[in-house]
N, C-alpha and C positions, 0 to 999 in steps of 0.2 A: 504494500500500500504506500502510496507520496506520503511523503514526509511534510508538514505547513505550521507556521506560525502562525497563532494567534491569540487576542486577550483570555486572561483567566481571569472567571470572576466568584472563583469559590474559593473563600478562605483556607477551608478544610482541604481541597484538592491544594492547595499551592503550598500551605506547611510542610504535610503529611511528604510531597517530594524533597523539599529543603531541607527539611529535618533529617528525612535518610541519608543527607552528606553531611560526612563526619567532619569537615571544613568547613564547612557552612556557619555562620552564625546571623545574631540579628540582623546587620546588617541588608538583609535578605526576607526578613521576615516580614507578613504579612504587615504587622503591626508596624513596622518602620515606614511603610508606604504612607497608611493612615493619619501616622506623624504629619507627614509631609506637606499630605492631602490637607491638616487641620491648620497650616502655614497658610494655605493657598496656593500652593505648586498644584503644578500638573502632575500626576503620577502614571508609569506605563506600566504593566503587568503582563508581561508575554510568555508563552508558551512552547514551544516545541515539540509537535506529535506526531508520532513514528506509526499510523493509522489511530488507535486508540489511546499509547499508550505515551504516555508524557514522558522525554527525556532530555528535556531542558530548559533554563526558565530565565529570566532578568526582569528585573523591578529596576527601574528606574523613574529619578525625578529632575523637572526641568527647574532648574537655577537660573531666576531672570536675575543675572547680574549685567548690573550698565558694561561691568569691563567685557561681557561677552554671557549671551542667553545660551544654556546649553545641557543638554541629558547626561546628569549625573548617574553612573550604575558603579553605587559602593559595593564590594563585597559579591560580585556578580558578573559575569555570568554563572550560574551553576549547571555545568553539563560534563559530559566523560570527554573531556580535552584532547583525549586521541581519535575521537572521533569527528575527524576535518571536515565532512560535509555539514554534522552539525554544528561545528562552531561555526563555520564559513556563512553557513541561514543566518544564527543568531546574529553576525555581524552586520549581515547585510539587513536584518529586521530591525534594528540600534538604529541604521542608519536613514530607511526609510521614516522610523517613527518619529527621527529627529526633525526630519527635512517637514514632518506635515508639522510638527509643532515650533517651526520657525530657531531652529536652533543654528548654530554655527557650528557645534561642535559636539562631539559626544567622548565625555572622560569616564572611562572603567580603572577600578583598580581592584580587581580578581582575587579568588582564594587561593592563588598560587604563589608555591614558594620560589624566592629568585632564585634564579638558576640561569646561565648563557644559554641554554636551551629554549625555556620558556621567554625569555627576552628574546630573541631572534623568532620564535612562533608570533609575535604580536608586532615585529616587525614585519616581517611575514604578511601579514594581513592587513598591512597599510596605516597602524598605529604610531603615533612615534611618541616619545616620552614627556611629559608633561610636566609644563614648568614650576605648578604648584601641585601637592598631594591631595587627595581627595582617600579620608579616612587614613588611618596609621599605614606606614610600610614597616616598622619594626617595632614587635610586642615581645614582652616579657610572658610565657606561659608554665606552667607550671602542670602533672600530669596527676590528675585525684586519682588516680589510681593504685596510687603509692599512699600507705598507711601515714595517717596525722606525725606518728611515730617518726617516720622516713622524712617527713616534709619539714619536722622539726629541724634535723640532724644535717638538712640542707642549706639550713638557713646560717646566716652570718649571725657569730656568739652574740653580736647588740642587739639582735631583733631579738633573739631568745631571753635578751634580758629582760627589752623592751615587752615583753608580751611577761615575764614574773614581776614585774614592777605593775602592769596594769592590772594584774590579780590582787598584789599587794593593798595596791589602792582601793580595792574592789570598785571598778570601775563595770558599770552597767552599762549593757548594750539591749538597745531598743530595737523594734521593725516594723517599719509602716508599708500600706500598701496605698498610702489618703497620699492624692496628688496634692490637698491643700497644701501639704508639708516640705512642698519647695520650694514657697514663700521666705519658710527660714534656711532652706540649703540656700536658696539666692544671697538671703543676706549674709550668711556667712561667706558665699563666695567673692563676694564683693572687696571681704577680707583680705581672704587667700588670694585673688587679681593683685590686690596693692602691694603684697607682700611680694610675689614672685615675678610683680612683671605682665600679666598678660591681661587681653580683652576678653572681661566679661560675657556671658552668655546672660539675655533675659530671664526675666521671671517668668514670662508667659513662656519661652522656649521650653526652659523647663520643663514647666506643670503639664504642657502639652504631651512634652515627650515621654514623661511618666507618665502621662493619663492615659497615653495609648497602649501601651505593656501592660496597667494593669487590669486592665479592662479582663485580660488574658489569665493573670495572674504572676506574669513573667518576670515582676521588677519588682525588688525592695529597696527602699532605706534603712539602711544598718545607721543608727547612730548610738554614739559612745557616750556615756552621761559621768559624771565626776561633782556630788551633790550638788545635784540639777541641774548642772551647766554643762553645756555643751561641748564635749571636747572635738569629736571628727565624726564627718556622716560619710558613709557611701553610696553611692548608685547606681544598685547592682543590676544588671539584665542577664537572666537566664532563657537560654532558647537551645534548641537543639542538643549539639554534645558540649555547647560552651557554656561557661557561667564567663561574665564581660563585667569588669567594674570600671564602667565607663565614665565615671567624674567620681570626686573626692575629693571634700574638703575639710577643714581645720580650724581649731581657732589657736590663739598664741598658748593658751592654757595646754591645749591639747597637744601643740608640742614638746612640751616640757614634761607631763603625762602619758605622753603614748599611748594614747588613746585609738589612732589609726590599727598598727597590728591588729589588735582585737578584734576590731570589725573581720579583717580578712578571714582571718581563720573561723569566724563563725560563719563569713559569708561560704566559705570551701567547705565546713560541715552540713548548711543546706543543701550545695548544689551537689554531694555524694549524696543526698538524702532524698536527690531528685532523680536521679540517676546520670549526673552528669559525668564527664569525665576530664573535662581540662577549665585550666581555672586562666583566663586571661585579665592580665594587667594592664591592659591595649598598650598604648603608645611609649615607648622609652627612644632613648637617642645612642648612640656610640661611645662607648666608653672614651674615646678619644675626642671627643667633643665636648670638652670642659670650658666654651662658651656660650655652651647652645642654653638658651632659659630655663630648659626642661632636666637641664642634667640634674641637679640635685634629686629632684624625683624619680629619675630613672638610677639613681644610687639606691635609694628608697627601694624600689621595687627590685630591683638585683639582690636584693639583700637575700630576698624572700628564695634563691638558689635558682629564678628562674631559668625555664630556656629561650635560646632569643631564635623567634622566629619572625623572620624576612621576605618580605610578600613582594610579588610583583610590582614595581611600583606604578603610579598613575600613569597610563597611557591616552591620548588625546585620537580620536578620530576624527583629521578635521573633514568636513562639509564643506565651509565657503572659506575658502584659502586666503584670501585680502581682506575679510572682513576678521580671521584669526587672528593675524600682528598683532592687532592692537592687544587682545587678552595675556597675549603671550609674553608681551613685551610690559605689562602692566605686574604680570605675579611675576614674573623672573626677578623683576625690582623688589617686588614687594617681600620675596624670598630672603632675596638679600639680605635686605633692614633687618629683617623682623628674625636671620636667621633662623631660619625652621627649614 
């Protein structure tokens, strides 16, 4: 039977495939679309079907940025990569979907790990490397499937103390599923922004973006308490075979407390509790990059004995080649500055 693309609009049919890949994570999930959707992006949900039988998929969302409008697919495409005719549809359905939604360009940044291989396959296919990232290229992960025991014995002697000091204190750890409750993750990020440097995220982004997860059940806030004050929250998302602690923040108290570890490890006892099997730290930077903003946290998170895995990084499809310059030559800059 022909093989054709086209929209999925059943939740339960588009997990229930995503989930079966053990690379896979939110990024790709249903619920990340819906985020999107609640911004007011465009969102595209496409399929790949082999007569009946669905074997491959991308969600993607249009980013109307002035520097260039164009189809974001984080964490996606999900399909058997040695399968060239299939990837070759999906590329060519990216590309179609872009051109009806007015786009210049279409940036993927895949579940694949760098490799000269996989870099040459999306050269290959008329991608070429993209001046800014779209989602992490190198995360800190860690494997649950190795005993609390084992994950202990991985870790660098200060976290281990850091986490007998936060017992000592008896520091209490909380869990919410109420998106009202990133009203106070916002304000304490607003903290942690001033502290290290970086551009805040809204309080609507937030709440939006939890309220989409939990709808599901898929996201908690871990926060750490130290006689009623706040010391660190996380914001965990579990999906498929990942648990994702995709932000995390602090207060001053709660560095001095160690209040973060804590959260981790209870957030790694739910997501064995879920049946998950890998615990991602998302984004860290190169040990060799002791001026990049984010190094002290990804100090933080190496501590934990991660492994560092290395994703393909952002590739650009462009569509309308003179109308690209400009985007490309606007984040190249903005790379720069902002070192990232």
């Amino acid at each position: 039977m022909a093989r054709e693309v086209k929209d999925i609009t059943s939740r339960k049919q588009w997990d229930t495939f995503v989930e079966s890949h053990p690379e896979a994570n939110f990024l790709q999930a249903w619920q990340w679309g819906e985020f999107h959707k609640s911004l007011g992006h465009d969102v595209v949900r496409r399929g790949l079907f082999d007569g009946k039988k669905l074997i491959g998929v991308y969600e993607g969302y249009v980013e109307p940025a002035k520097r260039g409008r164009h189809l974001a697919v984080a964490g996606g495409p999900i399909v058997d990569w040695d399968d060239m005719d299939a990837v070759t549809m999906l590329r060519d359905d990216m590309r179609e979907q872009a051109e009806k939604l007015r786009c210049i360009f279409v940036r993927v940044r895949p579940q694949l790990t760098r490799s000269a291989s996989h870099l040459r396959l999306f050269a290959d296919l008329g991608f070429r490397p993209a001046p800014m990232y779209l989602s992490v290229e190198l995360a800190g992960v860690l494997d649950l499937e190795k005993s609390e025991e084992e994950l202990l014995k991985g870790m660098r002697q200060r976290l281990r103390r850091a986490l007998r000091k936060a017992a000592k204190n008896d520091i209490q750890v909380e869990k919410s599923t109420d998106p009202e409750r990133m009203k106070e993750f916002y304000n304490i990020q607003l903290q942690t922004a001033g502290r290290h440097g970086f551009v805040a995220f809204s309080e609507e982004f937030f709440k939006k973006q939890f309220a989409a997860f939990a709808e599901t059940g898929n996201v908690v806030l871990y926060t750490a308490r130290y006689n009623d004050q706040i010391l660190a929250q996380n914001f965990i998302i579990f999906y498929g075979n990942e648990a994702s602690y995709h932000y995390g923040v602090s207060t001053e108290l709660g560095t001095k407390l160690s209040g973060a570890p804590l959260l981790h490890m209870e957030a790694m006892r739910d997501a064995r509790e879920r049946g998950i099997k890998r615990y991602n730290f998302w984004g860290i930077v190169g040990e060799d990059e002791t001026d990049h903003r984010f190094y002290g946290v990804s100090v933080f998170k190496r501590g934990f004995g991660v492994e560092e895995l290395a994703y393909v990084p952002a590739q650009d499809l462009v569509i309308k080649p003179l109308q690209y310059l400009k985007p490309w030559l606007i984040e190249t800059i903005r790379r720069r500055q902002r070192k990232v």
